[in-house]
TORRO-255516 format. One record per atom (N, C-alpha, C): x, y, z. Coordinates in steps of 0.02 Angstrom, whole numbers, plus 32768, in hexadecimal, padded with zeros to 4 digits. Layout:
<atoms>
XYZ
...
</atoms>
This chain:
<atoms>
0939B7923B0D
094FB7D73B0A
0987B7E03AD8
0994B7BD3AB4
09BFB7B93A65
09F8B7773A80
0A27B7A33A6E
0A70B7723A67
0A84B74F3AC2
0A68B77E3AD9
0A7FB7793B4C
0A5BB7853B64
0A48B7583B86
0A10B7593BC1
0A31B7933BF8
0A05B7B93C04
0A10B7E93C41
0A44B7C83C7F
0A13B7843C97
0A4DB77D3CCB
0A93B7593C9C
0AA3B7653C7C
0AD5B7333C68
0B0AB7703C78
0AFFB79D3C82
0B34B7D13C8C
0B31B8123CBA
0B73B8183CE6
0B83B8313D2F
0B32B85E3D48
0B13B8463D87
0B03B8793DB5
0B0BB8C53DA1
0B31B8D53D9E
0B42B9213D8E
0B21B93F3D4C
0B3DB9063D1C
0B3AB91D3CC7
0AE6B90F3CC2
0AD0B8E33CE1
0A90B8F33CD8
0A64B9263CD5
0A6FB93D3D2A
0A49B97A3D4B
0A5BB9BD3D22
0A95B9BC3D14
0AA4B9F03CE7
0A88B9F13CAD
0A7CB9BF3C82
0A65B9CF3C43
0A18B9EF3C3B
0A08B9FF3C85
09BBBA063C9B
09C3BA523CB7
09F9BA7D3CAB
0A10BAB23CCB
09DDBAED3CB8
09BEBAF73C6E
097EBB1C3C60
0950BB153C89
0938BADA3C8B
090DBAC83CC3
0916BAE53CF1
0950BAD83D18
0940BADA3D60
094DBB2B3D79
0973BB423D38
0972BB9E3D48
0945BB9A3D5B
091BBB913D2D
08B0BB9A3D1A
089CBB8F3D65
08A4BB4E3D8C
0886BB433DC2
0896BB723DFD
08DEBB793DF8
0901BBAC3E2E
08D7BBF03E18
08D9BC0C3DE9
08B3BC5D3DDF
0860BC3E3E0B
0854BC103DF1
080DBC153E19
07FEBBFE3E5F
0842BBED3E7F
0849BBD43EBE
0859BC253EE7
087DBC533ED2
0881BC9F3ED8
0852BCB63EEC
082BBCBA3EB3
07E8BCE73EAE
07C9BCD63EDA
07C3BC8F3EEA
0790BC7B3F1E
07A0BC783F6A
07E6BC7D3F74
0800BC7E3FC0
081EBCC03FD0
082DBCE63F9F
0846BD313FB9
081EBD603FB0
07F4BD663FCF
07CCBDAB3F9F
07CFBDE93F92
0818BE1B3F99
0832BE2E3F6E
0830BE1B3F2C
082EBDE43F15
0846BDD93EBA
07F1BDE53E93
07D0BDDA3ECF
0772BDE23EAF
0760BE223E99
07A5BE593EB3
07A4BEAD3E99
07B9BEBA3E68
07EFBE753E4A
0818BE933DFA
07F9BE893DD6
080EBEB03DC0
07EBBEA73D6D
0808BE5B3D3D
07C2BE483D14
07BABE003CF7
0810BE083CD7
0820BE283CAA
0861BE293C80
088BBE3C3CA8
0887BE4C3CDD
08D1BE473CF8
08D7BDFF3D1B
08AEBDF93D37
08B3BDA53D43
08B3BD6C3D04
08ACBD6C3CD4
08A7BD4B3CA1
08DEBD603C79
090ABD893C85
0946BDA13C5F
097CBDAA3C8F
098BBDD73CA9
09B7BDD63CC9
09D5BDB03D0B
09A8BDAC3D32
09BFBD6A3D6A
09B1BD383D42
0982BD1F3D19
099ABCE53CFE
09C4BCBC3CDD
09ECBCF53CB8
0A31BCF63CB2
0A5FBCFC3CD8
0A5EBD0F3D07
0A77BCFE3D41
0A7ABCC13D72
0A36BCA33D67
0A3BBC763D9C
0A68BC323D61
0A4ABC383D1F
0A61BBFF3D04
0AA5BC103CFB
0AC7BC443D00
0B19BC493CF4
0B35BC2D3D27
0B0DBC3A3D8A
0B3ABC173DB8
0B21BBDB3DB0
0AE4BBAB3D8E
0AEABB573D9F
0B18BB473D61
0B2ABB793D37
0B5BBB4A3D10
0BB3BB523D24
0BBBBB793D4C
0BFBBB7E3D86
0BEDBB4C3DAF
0BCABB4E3DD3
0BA8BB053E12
0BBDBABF3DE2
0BA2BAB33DB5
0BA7BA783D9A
0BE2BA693D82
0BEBBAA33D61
0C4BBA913D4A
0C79BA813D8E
0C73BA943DB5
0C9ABA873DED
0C84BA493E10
0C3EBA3A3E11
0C24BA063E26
0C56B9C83E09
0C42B9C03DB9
0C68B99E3D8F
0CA0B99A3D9C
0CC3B9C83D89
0D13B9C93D8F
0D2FB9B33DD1
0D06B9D53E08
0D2EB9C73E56
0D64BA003E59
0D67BA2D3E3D
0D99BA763E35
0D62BA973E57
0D99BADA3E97
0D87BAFF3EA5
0D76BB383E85
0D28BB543E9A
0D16BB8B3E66
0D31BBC83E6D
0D4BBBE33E46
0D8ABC203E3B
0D62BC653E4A
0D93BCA73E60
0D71BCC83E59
0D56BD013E1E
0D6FBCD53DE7
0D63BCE83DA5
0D1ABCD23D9B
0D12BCA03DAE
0CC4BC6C3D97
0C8EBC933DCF
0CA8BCB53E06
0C76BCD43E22
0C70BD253E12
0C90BD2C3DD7
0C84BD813DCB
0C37BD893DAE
0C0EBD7C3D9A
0BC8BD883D8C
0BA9BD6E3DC7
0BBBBD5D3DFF
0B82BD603E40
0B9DBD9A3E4C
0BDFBDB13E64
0BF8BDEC3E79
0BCABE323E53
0BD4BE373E0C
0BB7BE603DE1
0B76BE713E00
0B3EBE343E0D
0AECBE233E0F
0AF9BE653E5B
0B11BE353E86
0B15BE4E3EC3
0B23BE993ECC
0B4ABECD3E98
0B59BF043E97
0B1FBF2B3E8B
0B11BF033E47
0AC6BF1F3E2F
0A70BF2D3E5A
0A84BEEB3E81
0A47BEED3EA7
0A5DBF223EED
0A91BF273F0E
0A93BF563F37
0A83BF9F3F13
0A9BBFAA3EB7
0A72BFFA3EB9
0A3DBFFA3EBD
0A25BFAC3EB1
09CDBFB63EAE
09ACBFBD3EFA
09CFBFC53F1F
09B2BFB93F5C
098FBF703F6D
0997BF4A3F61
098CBF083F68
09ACBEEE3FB9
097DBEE63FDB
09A1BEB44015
09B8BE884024
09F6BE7F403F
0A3FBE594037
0A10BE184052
09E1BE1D4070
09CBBDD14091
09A7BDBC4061
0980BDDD401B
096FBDD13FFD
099EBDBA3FBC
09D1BDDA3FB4
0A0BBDCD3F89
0A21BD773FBE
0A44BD7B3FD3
0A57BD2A3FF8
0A18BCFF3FE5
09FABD164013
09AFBCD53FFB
09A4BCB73FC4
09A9BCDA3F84
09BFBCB73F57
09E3BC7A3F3F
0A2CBC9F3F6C
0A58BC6A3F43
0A4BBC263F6E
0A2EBC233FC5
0A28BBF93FC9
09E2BBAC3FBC
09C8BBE03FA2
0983BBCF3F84
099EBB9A3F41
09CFBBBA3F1A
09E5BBA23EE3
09FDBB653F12
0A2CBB713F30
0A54BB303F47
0A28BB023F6D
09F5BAFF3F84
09BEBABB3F99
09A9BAAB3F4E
098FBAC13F1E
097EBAB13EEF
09A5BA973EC8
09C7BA923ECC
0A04BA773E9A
0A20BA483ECB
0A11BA313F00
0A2EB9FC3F33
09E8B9DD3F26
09A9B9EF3F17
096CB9CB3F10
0960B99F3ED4
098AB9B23EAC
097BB9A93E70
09B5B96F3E70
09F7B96F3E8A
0A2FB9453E90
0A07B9013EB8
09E4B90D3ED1
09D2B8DB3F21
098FB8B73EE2
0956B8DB3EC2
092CB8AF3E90
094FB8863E6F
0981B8B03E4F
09A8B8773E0B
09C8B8433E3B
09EBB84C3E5A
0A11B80C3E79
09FEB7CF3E71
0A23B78E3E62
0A11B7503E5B
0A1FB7373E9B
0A13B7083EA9
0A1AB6D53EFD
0A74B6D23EE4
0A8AB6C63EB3
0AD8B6BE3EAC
0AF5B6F93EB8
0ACFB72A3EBA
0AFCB78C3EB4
0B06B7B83EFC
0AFFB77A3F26
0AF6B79F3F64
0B36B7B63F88
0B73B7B03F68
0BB3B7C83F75
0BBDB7ED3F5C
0BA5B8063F0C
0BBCB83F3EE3
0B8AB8713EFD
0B4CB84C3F1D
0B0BB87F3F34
0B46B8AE3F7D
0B62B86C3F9C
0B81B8963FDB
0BC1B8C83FDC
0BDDB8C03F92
0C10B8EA3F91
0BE9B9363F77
0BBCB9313F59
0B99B9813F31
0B72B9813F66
0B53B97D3F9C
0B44B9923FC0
0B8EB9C83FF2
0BC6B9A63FF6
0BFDB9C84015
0BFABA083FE0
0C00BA0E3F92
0C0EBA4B3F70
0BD1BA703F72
0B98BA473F91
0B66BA6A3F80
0B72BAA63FC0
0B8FBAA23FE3
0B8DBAB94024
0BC1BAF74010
0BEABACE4006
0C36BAFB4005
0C2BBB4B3FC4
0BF7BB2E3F9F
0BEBBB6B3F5B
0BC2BB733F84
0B98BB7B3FAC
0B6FBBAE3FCE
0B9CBBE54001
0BB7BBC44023
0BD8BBE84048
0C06BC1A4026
0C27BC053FE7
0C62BC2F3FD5
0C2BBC653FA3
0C0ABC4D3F8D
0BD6BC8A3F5F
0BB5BCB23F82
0B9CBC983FB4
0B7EBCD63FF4
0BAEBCFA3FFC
0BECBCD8402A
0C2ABD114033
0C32BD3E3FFB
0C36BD363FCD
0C4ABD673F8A
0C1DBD863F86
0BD4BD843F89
0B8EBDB03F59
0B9EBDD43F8D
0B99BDB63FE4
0B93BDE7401A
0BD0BE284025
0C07BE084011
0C4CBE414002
0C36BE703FCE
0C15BE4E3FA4
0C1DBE923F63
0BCFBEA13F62
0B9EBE9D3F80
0B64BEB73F98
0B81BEFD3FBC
0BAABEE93FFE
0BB7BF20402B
0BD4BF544017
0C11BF303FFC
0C4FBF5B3FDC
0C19BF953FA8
0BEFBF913F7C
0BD0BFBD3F48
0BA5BFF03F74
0B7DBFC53FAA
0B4CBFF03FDE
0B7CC0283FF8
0BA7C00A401B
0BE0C04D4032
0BF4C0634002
0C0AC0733FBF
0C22C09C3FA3
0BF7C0CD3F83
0B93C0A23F8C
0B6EC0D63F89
0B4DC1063FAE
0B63C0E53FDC
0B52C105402D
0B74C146402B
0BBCC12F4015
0BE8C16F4030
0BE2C1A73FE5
0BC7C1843F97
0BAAC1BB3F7E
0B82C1ED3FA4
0B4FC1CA3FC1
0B11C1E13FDC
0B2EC2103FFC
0B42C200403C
0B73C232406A
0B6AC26C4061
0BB2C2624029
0BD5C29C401A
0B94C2D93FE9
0B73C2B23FCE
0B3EC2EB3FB6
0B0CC2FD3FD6
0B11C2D13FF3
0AD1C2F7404F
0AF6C32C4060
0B3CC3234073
0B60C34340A0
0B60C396406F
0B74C3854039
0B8FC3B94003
0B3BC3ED400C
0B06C3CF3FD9
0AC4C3E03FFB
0AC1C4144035
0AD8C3F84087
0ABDC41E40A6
0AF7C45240C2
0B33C46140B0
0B77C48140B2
0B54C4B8406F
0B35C4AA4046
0B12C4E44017
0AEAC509401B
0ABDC4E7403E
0A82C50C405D
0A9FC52B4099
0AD9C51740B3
0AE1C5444114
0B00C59040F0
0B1BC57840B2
0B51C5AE40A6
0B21C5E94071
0AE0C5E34063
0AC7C5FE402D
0AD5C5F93FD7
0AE9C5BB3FDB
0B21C5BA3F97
0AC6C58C3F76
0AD7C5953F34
0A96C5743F07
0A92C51F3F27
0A4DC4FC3F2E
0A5AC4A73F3A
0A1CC49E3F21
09FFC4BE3EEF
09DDC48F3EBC
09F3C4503E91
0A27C4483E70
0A45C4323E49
0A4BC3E83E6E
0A7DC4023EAD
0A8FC3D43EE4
0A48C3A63EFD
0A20C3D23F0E
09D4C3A53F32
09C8C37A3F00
09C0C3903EC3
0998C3553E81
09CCC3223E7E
0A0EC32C3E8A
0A44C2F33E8B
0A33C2B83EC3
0A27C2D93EF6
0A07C2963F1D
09C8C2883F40
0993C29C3F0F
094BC2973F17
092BC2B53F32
0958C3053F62
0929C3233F92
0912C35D3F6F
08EEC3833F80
08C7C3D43F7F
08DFC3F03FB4
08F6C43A3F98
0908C4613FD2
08C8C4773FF1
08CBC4764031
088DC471405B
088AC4CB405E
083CC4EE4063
083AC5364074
083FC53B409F
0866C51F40E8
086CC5264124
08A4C5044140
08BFC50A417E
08DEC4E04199
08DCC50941D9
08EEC4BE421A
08E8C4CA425B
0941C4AF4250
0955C4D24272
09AAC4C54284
09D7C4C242B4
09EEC48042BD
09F3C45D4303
0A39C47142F5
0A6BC48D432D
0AABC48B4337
0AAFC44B437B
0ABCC424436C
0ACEC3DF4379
0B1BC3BA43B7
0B0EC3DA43E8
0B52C3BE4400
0B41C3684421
0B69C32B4417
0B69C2E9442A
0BA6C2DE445B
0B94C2C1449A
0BBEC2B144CD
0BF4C27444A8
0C1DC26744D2
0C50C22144A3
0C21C1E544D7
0C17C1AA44B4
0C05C16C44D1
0C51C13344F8
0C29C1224516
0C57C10A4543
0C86C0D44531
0C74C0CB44F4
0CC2C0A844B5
0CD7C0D34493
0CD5C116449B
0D08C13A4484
0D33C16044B0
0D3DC14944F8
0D7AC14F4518
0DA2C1264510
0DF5C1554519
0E24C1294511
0E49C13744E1
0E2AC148449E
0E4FC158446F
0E5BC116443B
0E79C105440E
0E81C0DC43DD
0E48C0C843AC
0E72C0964385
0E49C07F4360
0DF0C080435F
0DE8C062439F
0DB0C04F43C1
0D78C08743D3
0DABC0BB43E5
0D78C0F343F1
0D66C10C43A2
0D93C104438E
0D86C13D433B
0D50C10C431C
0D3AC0CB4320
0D05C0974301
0CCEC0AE4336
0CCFC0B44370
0CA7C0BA43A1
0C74C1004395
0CADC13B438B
0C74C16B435D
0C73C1774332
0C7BC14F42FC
0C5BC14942B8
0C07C11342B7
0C1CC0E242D2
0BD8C0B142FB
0BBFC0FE4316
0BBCC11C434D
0B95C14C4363
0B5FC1684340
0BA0C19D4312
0B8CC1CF42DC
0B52C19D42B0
0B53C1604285
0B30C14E4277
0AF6C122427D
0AEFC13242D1
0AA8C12042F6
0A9DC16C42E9
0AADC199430B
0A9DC1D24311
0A67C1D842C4
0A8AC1EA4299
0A7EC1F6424D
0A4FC1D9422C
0A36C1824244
0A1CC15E4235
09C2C16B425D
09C8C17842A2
099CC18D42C6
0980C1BF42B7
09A7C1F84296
098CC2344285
095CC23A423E
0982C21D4209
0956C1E141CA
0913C1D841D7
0914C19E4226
08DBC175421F
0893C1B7423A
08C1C1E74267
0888C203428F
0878C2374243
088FC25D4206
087CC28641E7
085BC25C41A5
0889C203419F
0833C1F1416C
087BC1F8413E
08AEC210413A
08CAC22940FC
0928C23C4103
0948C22E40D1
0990C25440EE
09A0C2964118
09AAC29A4154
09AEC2EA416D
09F4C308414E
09EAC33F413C
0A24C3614130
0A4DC37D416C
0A84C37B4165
0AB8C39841A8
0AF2C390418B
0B1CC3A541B5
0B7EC38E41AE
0B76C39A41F4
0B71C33B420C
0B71C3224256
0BBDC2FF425C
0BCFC3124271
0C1BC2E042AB
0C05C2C042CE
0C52C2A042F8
0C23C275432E
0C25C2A24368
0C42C2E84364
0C4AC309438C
0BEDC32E4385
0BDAC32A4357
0B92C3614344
0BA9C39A430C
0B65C3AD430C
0B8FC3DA42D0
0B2FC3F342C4
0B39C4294279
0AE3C43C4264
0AADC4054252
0A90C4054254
0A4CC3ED423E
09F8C40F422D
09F4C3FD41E9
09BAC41741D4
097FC3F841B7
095FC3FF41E2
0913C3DF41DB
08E5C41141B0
08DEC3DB4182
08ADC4014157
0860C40C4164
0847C4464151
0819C44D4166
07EEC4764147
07A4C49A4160
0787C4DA4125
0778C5114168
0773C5414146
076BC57E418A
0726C57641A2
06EBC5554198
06C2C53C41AF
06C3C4F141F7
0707C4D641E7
0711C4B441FB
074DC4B54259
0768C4EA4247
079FC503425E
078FC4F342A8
0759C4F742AB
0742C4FE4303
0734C4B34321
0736C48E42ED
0713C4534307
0752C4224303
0781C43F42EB
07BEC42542E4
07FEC4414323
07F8C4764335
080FC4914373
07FBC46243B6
07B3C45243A7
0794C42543CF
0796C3F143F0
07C9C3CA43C6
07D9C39243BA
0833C39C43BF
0841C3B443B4
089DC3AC43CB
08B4C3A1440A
0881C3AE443D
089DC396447D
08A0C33B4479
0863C3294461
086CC2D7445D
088FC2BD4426
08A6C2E143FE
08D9C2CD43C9
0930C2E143E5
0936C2F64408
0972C2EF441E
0962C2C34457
0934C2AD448F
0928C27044AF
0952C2334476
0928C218444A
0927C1E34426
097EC1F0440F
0995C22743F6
09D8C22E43DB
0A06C20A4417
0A02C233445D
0A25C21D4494
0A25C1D644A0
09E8C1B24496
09E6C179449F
0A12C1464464
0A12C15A4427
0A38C13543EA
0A84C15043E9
0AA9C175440E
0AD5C19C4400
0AE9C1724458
0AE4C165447C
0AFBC12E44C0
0B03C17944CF
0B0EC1AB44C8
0B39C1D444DC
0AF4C21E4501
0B12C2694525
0AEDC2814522
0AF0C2B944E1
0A97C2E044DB
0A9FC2FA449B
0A78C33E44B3
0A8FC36D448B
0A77C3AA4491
0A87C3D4444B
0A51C4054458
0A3AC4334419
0A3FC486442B
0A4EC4934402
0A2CC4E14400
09FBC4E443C1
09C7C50343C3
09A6C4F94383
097FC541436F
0972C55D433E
096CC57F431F
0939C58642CD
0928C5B242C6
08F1C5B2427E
090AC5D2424A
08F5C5C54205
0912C5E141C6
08C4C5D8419E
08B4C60541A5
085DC610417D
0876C610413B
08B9C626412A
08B3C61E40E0
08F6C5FC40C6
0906C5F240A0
0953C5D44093
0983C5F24080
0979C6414087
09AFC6704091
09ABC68740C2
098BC6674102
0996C66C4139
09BBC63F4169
09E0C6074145
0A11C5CF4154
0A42C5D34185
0A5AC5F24169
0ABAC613417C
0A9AC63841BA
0A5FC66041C7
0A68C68741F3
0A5BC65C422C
0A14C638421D
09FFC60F4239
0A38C5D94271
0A5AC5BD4245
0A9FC59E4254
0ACBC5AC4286
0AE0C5E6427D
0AF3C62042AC
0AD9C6294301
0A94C62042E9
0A73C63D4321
0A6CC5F8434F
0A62C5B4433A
0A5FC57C435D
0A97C55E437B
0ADDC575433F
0B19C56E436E
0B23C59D43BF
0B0DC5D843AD
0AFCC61D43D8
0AF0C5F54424
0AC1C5CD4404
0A9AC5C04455
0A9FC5804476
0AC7C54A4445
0AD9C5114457
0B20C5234489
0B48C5534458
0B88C56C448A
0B81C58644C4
0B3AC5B644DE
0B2DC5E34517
0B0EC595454C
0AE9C57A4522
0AC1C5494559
0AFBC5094574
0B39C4F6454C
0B60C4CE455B
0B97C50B4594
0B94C5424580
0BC2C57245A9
0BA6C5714609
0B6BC57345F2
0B44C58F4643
0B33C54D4665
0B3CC5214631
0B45C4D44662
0B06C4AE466B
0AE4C4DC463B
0A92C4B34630
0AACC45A4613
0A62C4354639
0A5BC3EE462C
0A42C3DE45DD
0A6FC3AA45CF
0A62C391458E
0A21C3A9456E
0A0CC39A4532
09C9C3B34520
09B9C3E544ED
097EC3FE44D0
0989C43344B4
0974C46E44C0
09A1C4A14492
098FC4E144B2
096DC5174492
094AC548449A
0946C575445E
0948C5B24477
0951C5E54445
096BC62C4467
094AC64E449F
0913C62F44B2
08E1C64F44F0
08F6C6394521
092AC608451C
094FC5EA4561
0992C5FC4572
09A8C625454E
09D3C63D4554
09E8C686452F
099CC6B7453E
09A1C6F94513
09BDC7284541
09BEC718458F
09F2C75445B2
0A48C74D458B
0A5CC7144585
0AA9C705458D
0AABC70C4544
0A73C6FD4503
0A86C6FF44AC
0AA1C74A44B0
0A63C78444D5
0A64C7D544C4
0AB9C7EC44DD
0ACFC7C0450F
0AEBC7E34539
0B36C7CB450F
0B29C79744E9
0B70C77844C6
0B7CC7AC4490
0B4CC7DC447B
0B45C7F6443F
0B74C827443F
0BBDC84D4418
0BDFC87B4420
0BA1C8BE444C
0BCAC8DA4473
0BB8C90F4495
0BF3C91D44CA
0BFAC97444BD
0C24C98A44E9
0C14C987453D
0BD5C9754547
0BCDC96F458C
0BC3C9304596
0BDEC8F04571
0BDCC8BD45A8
0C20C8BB45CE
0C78C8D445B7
0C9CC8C04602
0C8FC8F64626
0C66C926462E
0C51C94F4669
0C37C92146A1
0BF7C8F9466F
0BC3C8E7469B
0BDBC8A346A9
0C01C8864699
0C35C84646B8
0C54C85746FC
0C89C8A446E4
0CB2C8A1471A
0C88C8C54756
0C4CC8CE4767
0C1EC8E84791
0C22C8A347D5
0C36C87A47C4
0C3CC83847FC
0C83C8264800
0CB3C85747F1
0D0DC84347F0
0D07C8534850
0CFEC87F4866
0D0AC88448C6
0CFFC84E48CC
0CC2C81848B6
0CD3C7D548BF
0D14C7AF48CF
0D2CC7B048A6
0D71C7944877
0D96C76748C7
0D96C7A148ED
0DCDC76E492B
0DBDC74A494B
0D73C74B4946
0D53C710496B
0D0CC6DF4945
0D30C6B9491C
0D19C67B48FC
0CB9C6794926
0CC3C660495E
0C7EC6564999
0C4FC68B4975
0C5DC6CA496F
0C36C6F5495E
0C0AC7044925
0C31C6EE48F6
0C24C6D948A6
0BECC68348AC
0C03C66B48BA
0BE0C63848D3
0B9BC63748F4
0BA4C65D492C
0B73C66B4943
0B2EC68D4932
0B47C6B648F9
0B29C6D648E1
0B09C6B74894
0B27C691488C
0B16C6564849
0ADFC634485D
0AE9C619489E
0ABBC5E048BA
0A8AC60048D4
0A71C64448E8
0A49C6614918
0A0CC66248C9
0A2FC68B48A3
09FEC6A14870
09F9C64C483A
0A1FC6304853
0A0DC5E8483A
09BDC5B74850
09B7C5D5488E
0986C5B748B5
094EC5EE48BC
0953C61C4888
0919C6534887
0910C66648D0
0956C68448EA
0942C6B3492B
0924C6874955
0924C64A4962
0918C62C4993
0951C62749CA
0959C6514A03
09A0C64D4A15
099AC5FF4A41
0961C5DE4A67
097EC5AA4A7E
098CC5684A54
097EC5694A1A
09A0C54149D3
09D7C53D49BB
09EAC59249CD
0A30C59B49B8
0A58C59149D6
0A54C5954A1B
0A66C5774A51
0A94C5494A49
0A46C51D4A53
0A53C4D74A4C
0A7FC4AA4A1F
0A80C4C349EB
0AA8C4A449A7
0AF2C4C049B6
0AF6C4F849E5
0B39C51449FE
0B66C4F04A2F
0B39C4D74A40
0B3DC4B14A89
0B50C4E44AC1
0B3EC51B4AC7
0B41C5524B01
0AFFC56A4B25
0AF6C58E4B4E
0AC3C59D4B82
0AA4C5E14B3C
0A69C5E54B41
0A43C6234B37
0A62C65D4B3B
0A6FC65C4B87
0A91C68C4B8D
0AD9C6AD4B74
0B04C6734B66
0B3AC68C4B45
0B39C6A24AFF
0AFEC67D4ADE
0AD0C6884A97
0ACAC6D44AAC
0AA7C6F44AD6
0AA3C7404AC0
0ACCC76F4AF3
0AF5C7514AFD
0B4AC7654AF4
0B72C7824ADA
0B63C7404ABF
0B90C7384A73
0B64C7774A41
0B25C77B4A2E
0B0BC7B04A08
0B13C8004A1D
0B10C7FD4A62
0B1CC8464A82
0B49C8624A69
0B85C8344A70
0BC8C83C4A52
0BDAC84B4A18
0BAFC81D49DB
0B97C8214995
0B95C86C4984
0B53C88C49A9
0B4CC8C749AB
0B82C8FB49BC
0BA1C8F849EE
0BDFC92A4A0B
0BFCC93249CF
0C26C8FD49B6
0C5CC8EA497F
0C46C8FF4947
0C04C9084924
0C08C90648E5
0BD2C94648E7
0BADC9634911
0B80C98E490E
0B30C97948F9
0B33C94548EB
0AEEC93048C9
0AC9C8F148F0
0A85C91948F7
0A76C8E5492A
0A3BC8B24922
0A33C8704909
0A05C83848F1
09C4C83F48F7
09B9C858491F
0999C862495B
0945C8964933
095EC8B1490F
0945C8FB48F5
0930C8D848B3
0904C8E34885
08F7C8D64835
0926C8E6481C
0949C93B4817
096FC94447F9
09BFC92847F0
09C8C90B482C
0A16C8EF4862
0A13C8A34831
09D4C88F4830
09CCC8384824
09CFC83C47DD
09BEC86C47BF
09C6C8654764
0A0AC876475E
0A36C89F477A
0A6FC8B74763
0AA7C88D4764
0A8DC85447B4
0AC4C82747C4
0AADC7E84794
0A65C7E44783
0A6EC7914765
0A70C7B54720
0A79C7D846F4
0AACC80346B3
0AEDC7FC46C8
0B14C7FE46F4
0B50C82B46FF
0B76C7C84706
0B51C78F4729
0B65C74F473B
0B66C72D46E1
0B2FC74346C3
0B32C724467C
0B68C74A4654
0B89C77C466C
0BACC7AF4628
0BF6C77A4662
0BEFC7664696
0C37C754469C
0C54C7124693
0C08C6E24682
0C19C6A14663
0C37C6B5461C
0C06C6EA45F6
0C15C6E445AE
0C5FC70145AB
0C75C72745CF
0CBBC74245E8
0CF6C70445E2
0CE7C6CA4610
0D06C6984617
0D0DC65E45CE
0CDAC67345BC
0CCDC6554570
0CF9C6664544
</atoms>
């Protein structure tokens, strides 16, 4: 081999002078164990990671050689690779796999060359072989993450911006093409309230991580069920949400929100509830918006169970929230109540149990008889009597105008 026989000189200096090579072998050890790399394109594998891979075996080897720890100057082009491949969307298990793919191969290639005399210098590069895996994972995996979150929270903020444009009627063309969406000719619009999970009592640190974790199950769940980014400005408290949709579609999507706040409740540990509402067109947003907060506030007011709601479940108490000079009339129509709590009560629970008086009774824990008692009395006091069609509409109007009263 000219002037020096190969072995006549170090283990190390050998394997290295074979470093073209063994890029070469490592790119095709890739291709064949990750299959991610079977999607890139020929020249990016043949150019760019391959410049890459041969820039970290010639850091590996210098350090090998030397016995100096590798700096974190010598690891700024894995850092770089690693930034790059998180915009590409590349998976971090697929990013790692790599480097440790490199590092058997390059311990394979140390372990062929070895002579029966090299089995001490074989056992010390086996220790660096270890130690540069570990410290190059730590780094690709820090500056993998570190780039993902700072594109994440691009993302965010132009999701967020996006659908704060559309609630408000302001232009979000511009905005949608910025992060790949189409403004949809429809939307179904969830006003969103989320219970706190049971690590966010207490207060501190712990709780404030506790619903941010929440918020982004919540957010993440909502993603997987629409196929696509949902637009909203969600807290961990809740907040709007808009599902895109076409007015052909609108119904089949209404359809489906009872089991989409199921699945939400379930990713959110917590309980979840909606008011929800339609926008046939996208200058029907803001109103839309309006109207789902409308009924998330009336259905959380009257003490309805988690879940969702829509204005047919709550169209006595929406009409009755609506300015009008006759709702504190028709409020204070049950004030003779007022001195006796039992009565108000009684009268909650009677028409609670659809006029069943031995139900109402029962949940009272009193005799029947004191049940229409207590209503006779109802009647004396207030003039209006349940009893009658006209008595039973005025009082279950007159019980909803005095929650919204209390509201």
């Amino acid at each position: 081999m000219g002037g020096v026989e190969a072995k006549d000189s170090p283990l190390y200096e050998r394997v290295e002078r074979r470093l073209p090579k063994l890029a070469q072998q490592m790119l095709s050890t890739f291709v064949a164990e990750i299959p991610l790399y079977t999607l890139l394109p020929r020249e990016q594998i043949e150019g760019e990671i391959a410049e890459i891979t041969l820039a970290n075996l010639r850091v590996f080897f210098s350090s090998l050689r030397s016995g100096e720890p590798i700096t974190e100057e010598d690891l700024s082009t894995s850092r770089l690779s690693a930034a790059r491949r998180a915009q590409e969307r590349v998976p971090l298990d697929a990013v790692l796999s790599a480097y440790h793919i490199g590092g058997r191969v390059c311990w394979e290639a140390l372990v062929a060359e070895a002579g029966p005399d090299e089995q001490e210098a074989l056992i010390v590069a086996a220790g660096r072989v270890m130690r540069y895996i570990q410290q190059v994972t730590g780094t690709v995996a820090a500056a993998y993450l570190e780039e993902r979150q700072s594109i994440y929270g691009e993302e965010r903020d132009a999701l967020r911006a996006l659908a704060s444009a559309l609630l408000n009627g302001e232009p979000a063309d511009v905005l949608a093409a910025r992060v790949g969406l189409a403004v949809a000719p429809a939307y179904v619009v969830l006003n969103v309230a989320i219970g706190d999970h049971e690590d966010e009592v207490g207060g501190g640190a712990g709780s404030a991580i506790a619903a941010r974790r929440k918020l982004r199950r919540v957010q993440g769940q909502l993603d997987r069920w629409a196929g696509q980014p949902v637009l909203g400005l969600l807290e961990p408290a809740g907040g709007p949400v808009l599902l895109a949709t076409t007015p052909e579609e609108i119904e089949k999507i209404l359809g489906s929100v009872d089991s989409l706040i199921a699945e939400l409740t379930e990713a959110a540990g917590a309980p979840v509830s909606c008011g929800t509402a339609v926008a046939t067109t996208v200058s029907d947003l803001a109103t839309a918006a309006r109207q789902a907060a409308d009924i998330l506030r009336l259905a959380v007011g009257l003490g309805r169970a988690p879940g969702a709601y829509l204005l047919r479940d709550v169209l006595l108490e929406y009409q009755l929230s609506r300015p009008s000079d006759a709702l504190p009339a028709l409020g204070s129509l049950l004030d003779p109540l007022n001195r006796n709590p039992d009565l108000t009560l009684t009268l909650e629970t009677y028409l609670g149990f659809d006029l069943d008086r031995r139900k109402a009774a029962a949940a009272l824990h009193v005799h029947p008889n004191t049940l229409d008692y207590r209503l006779r009395r109802i009647v004396e006091l207030t003039g209006i009597d349940p009893s009658t069609a006209h008595g039973l509409q005025l009082i279950g109007a007159a019980l909803a105008a005095r929650r919204l009263r209390k509201d």
